[in-house]
N, C-alpha and C positions, 0 to 999 in steps of 0.2 A: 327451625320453623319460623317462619316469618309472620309476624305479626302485622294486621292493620294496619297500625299508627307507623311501623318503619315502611311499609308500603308506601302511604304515604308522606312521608318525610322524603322516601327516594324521589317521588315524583316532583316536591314542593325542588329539590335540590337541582334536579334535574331541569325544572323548571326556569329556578333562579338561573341555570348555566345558559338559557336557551333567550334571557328577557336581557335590554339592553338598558332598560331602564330602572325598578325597584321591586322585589316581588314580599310584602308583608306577612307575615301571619301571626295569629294571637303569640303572644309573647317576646315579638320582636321590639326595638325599641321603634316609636316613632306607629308601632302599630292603633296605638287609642286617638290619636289624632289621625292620622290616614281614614278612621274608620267614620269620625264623626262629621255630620250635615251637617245645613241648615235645614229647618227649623231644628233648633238641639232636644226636642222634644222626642225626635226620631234616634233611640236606642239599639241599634242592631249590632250585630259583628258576622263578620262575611270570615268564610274560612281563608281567602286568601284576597290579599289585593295588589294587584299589579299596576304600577304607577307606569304608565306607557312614555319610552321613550321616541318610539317610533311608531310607522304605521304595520312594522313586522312584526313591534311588539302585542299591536291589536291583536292580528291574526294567530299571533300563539296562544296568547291568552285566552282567544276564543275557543282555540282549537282544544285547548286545558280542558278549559269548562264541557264542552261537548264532551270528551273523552272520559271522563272524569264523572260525568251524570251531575255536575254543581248547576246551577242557577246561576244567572248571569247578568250581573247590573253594571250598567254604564254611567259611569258619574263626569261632567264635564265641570262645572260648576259650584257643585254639590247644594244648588237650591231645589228642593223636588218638596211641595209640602204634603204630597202622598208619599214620599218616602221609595222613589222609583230609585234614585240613584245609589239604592243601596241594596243589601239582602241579609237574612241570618244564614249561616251557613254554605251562602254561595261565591262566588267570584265575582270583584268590582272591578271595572278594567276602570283605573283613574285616568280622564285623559287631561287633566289640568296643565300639566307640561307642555301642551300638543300648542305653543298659542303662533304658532308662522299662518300664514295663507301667500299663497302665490297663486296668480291670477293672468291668463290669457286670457283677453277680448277675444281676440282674431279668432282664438279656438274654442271660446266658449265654455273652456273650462278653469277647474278651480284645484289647485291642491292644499287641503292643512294638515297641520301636524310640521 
């Protein structure tokens, strides 16, 4: 019989195979720093965080959190003094990584990440 937490672990795994970038969870190394803002006032821990390497890696990540029923915080920066760029027990998509932009005039548009 399959318990919860391996249900979960399948998915974190599964997850890890699907991210091109870093996916954390409590007790990984690197997980208490990933986890912590600014202002350091702001104490949370998200069940998972996904360090985005890509803009595929958003859309899984999203897709996780949807699927999953987590909470979903986007940290780009990690300056929020309400504490948006984080959550307890939910998913932070890190995009700190993401730092290119590429830019047409002509077309008006913009790509980052």
């Amino acid at each position: 019989m399959q318990t919860p937490t391996t249900m979960i672990d399948r998915e974190i795994e599964t997850l890890r195979a699907q991210i091109h970038g870093t996916v954390l969870v409590p007790g990984d190394d690197g997980y208490d720093a990933a986890r912590q803002v600014f202002p350091g006032d702001i104490d949370r821990h998200p069940a998972v965080i996904v360090r985005a390497a890509d803009a595929a890696d958003v859309g899984r990540a999203i897709a996780f959190a949807r699927d999953a029923g987590l909470e979903l915080a986007v940290r780009s920066g990690g300056h929020s003094a309400a504490g948006y760029s984080t959550t307890d027990g939910g998913l932070v998509i890190d995009l700190r990584g993401l730092d290119e932009i590429t830019i047409d005039p002509e077309a008006r548009t913009a790509w980052a990440g």
